[in-house]
C-alpha positions in Angstrom: 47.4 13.4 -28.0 44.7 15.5 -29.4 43.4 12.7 -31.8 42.9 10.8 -28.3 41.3 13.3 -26.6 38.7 14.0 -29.4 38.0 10.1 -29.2 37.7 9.7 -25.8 35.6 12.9 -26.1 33.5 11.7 -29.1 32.9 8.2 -27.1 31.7 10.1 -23.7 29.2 11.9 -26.0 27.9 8.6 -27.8 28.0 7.2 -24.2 25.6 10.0 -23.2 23.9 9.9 -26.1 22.6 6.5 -25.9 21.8 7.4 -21.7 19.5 9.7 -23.1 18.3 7.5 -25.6 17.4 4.6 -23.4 16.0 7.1 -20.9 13.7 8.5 -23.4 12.8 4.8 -24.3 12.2 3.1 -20.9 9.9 6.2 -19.7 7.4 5.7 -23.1 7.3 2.6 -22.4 6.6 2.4 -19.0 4.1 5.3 -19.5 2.4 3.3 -22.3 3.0 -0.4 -22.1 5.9 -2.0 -20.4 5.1 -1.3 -17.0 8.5 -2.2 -14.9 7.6 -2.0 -11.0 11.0 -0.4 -10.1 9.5 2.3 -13.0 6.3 2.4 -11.5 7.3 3.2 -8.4 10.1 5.9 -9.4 7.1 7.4 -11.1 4.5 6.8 -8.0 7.2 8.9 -5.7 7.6 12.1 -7.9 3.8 12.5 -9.2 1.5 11.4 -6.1 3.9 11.3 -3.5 5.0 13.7 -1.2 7.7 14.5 1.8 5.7 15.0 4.3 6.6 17.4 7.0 5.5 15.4 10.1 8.7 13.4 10.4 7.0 10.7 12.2 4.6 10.0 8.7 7.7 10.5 6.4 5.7 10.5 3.2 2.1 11.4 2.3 -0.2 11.3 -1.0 -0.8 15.3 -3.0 -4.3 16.0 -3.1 -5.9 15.9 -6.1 -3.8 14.2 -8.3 -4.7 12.3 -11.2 -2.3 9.9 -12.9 -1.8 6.4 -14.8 0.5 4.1 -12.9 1.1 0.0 -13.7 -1.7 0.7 -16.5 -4.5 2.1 -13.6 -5.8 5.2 -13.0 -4.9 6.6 -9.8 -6.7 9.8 -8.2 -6.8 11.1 -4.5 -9.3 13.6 -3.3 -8.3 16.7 -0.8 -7.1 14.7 1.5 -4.7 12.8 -0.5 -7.1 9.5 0.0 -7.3 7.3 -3.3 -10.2 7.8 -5.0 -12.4 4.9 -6.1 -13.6 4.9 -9.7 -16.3 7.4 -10.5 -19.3 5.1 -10.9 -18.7 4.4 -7.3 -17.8 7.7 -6.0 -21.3 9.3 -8.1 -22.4 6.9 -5.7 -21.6 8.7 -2.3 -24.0 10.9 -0.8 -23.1 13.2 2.5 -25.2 10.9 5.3 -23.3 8.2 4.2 -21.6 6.3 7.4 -17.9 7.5 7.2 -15.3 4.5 7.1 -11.4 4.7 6.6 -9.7 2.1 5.5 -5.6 2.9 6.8 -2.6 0.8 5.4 0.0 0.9 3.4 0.4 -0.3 -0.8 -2.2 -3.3 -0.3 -4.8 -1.2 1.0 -3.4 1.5 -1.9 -4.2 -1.0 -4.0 -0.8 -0.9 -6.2 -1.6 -2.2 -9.5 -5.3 -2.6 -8.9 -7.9 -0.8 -10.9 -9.7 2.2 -8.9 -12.9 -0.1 -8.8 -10.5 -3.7 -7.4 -9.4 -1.9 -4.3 -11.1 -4.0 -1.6 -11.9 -0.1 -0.4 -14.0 0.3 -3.5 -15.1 -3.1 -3.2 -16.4 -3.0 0.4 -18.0 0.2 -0.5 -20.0 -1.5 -3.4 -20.9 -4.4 -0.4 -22.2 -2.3 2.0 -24.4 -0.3 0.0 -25.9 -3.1 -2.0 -26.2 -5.5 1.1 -26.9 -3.4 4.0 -29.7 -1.1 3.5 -31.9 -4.7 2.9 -31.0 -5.6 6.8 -31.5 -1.8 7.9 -27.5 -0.5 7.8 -26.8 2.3 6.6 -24.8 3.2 3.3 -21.4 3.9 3.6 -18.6 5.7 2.0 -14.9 4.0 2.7 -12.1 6.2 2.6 -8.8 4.7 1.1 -6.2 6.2 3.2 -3.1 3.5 2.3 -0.2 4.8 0.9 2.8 2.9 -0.5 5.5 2.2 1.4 4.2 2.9 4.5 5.1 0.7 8.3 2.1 0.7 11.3 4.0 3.1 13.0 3.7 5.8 10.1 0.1 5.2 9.4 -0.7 5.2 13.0 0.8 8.9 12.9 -1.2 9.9 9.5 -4.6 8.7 12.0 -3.2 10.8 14.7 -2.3 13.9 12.9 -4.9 13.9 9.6 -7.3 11.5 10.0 -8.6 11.3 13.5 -10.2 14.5 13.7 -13.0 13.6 10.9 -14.0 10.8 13.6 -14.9 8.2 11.3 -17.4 5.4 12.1 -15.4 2.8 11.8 -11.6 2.4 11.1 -10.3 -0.4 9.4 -6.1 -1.3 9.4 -4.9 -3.4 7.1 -1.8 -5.2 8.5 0.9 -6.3 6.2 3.6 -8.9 6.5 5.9 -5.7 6.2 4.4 -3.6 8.8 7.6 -3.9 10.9 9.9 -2.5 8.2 12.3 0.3 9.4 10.9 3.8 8.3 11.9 4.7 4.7 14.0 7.6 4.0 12.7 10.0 1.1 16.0 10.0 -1.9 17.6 13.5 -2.3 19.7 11.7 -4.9 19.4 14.0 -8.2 20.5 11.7 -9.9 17.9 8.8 -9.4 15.2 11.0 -8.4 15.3 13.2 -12.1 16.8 9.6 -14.1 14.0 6.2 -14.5 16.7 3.9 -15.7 19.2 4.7 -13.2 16.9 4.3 -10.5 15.9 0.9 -12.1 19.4 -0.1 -11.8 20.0 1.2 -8.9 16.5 -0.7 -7.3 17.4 -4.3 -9.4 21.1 -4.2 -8.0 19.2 -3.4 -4.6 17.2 -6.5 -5.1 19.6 -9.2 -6.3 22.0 -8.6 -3.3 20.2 -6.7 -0.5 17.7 -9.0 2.0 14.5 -9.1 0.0 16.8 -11.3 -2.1 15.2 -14.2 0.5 12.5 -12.9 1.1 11.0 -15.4 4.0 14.0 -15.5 6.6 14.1 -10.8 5.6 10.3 -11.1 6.9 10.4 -13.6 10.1 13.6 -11.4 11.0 11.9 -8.6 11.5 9.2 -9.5 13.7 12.5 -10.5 16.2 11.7 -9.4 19.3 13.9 -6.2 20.0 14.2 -5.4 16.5 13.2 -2.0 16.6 10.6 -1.9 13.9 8.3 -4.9 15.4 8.9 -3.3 18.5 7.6 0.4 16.9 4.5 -1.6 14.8 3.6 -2.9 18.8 3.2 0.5 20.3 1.6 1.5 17.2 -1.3 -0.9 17.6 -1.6 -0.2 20.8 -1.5 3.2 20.5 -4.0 3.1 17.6 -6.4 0.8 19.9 -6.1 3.6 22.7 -7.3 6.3 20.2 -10.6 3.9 19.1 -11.4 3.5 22.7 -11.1 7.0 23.5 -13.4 7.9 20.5 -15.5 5.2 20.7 -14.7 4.1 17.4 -15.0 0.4 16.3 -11.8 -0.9 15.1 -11.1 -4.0 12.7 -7.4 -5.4 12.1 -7.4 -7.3 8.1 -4.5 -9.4 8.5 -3.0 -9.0 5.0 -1.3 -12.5 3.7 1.9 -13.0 1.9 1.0 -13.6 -2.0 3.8 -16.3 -2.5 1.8 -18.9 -0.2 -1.5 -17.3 1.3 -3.3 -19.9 2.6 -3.7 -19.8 6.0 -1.0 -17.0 5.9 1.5 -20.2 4.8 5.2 -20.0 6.4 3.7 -17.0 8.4 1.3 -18.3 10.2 2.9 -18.1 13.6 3.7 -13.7 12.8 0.1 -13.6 11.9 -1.0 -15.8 14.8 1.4 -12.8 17.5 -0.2 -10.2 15.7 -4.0 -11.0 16.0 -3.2 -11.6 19.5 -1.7 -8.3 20.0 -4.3 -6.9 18.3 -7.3 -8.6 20.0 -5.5 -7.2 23.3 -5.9 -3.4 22.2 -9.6 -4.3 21.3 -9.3 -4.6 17.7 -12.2 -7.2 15.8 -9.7 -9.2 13.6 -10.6 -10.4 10.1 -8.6 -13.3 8.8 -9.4 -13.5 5.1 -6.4 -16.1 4.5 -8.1 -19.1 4.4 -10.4 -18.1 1.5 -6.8 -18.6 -1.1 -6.1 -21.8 -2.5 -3.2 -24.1 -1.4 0.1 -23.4 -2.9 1.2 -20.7 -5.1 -0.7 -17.7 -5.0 0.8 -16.0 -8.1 -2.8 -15.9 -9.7 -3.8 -13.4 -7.1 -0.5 -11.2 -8.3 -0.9 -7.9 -10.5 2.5 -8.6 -12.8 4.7 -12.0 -13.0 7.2 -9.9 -10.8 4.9 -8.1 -8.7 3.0 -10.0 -5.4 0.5 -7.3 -4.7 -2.7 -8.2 -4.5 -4.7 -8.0 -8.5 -8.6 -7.5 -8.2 -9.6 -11.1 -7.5 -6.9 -11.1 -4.1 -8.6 -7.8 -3.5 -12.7 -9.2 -3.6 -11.5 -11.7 -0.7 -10.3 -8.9 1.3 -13.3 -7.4 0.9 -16.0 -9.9 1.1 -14.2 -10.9 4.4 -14.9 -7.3 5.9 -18.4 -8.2 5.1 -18.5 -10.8 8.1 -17.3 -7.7 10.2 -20.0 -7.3 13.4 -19.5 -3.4 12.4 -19.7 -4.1 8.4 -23.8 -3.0 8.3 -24.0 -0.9 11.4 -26.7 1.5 11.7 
């Protein structure tokens, strides 16, 4: 009996041994060189994210934070708005014309160098094109956060943004906008562990609905479903607000990366939501048609990752640049 018990003992410590091993492992790695999304993300949550205390904007970005994440450098400024990279932001000066650009990872820029935000790179645009027709320069907040439906970054505007009355407010509007609201993890277990959230996120993925990804996204935009029917009173709730202030508005309809031209098997979504859109007096940008047919893996960041990499990001931005308000005076 005891010779059992100190093998079944001496196998739960090599068990825990090698849990500690591989944990030790797959957080190097990802930290250096093997940058896992599921990783990426664990480690996006517990070093720029934050629970936020306004339940209706669940989760906002620390101020002041400085951190490597998918390989790119990652900083927000006091208000928890991703900074672009320092060439840029020497750039600013304090009469610049104040922009925000709201949204949620795309806008973020998720795997994008500070500089291949279109943010950053519609900042760049306006202050090299618009002083030559008599605009002014401009300085573009980027106020997207991962992870984040129209109803929670409608609620960030309201509660933290709208009192610096920008002159303009762009919203980028993804595919995903309708998603349910997340719920922060209290797990210990996955919040404090990278490979058990990995496992736990992969399992998530092979069996849960992003498994088929086009019939998940159509399903949401249902009418009824209660997230398309929150990201509706969002808008116009959003487009209320503009009015009220007398601040121009823009809706950037953000394609799906697996087939962007023309916004591919969600054309017809797209086509609802730049209607409802139009009817709350947003301008609407359509940058879709700019991609090539087919696949549009080359505009990805990683193989298994469909955000938007630097090149997706320049035809976001040079779209904004056909914006009536993009060289305002």
């Amino acid at each position: 009996m005891r010779a059992r018990l100190l093998r079944l003992t001496a196998f739960v410590l090599s068990l825990f041994a090698a849990f500690l091993l591989a944990e030790g492992a797959l957080r190097f790695l990802s930290s250096h060189w093997l940058y896992v999304f599921d990783v990426e993300m664990w480690r996006y949550a517990r070093l720029v994210k934050l629970e936020s205390k306004d339940r209706a904007i669940v989760e906002e970005h620390r101020p002041n934070v400085d951190e490597v994440l998918m390989g790119v450098r990652v900083r927000t400024d006091e208000h928890g708005f991703r900074l672009p990279d320092p060439a840029t932001q020497a750039e600013r000066r304090p009469d610049d014309r104040q922009i925000v650009a709201l949204g949620d990872s795309i806008t973020f820029g998720w795997g994008a160098g500070d500089s291949d935000t279109w943010p950053a790179q519609l900042e760049r645009l306006l202050n090299d094109r618009c002083p030559r027709q008599d605009g002014r320069r401009a300085t573009v907040h980027n106020a997207g956060i991962g992870n984040c439906n129209s109803s929670m970054e409608v609620a960030r505007y309201r509660e933290r943004i709208r009192s610096l009355h920008p002159g303009w407010l762009i919203l980028g509007y993804s595919y995903n906008d309708p998603e349910p609201d997340p719920v922060p993890s209290h797990n210990p277990f996955f919040w404090h562990s990278a490979l058990l959230s990995l496992g736990w996120a992969r399992t998530a993925r092979l069996h849960g609905p992003y498994s088929s990804y086009e019939p998940y996204y159509k399903g949401l935009y249902r009418d009824g479903q209660p997230g398309w029917e929150s990201a509706k009173r969002a808008l116009r709730e959003l487009g209320a607000m503009l009015r009220e202030d007398h601040i121009p508005g823009t809706l950037l309809l953000l394609p799906e990366l697996h087939d962007p031209k023309d916004f591919g098997p969600f054309a017809g979504i797209f086509a609802e939501v730049a209607a409802l859109g139009r009817e709350n007096g947003f301008e609407v940008i359509d940058p879709s048609g700019a991609f090539p047919p087919g696949s549009g893996e080359a505009f990805w960041v990683s193989p298994e990752d469909a955000h938007p990499n630097g090149r997706g990001q320049t035809i976001y931005a040079e779209a904004l640049m056909r914006s009536r308000w993009a060289c305002a005076r």
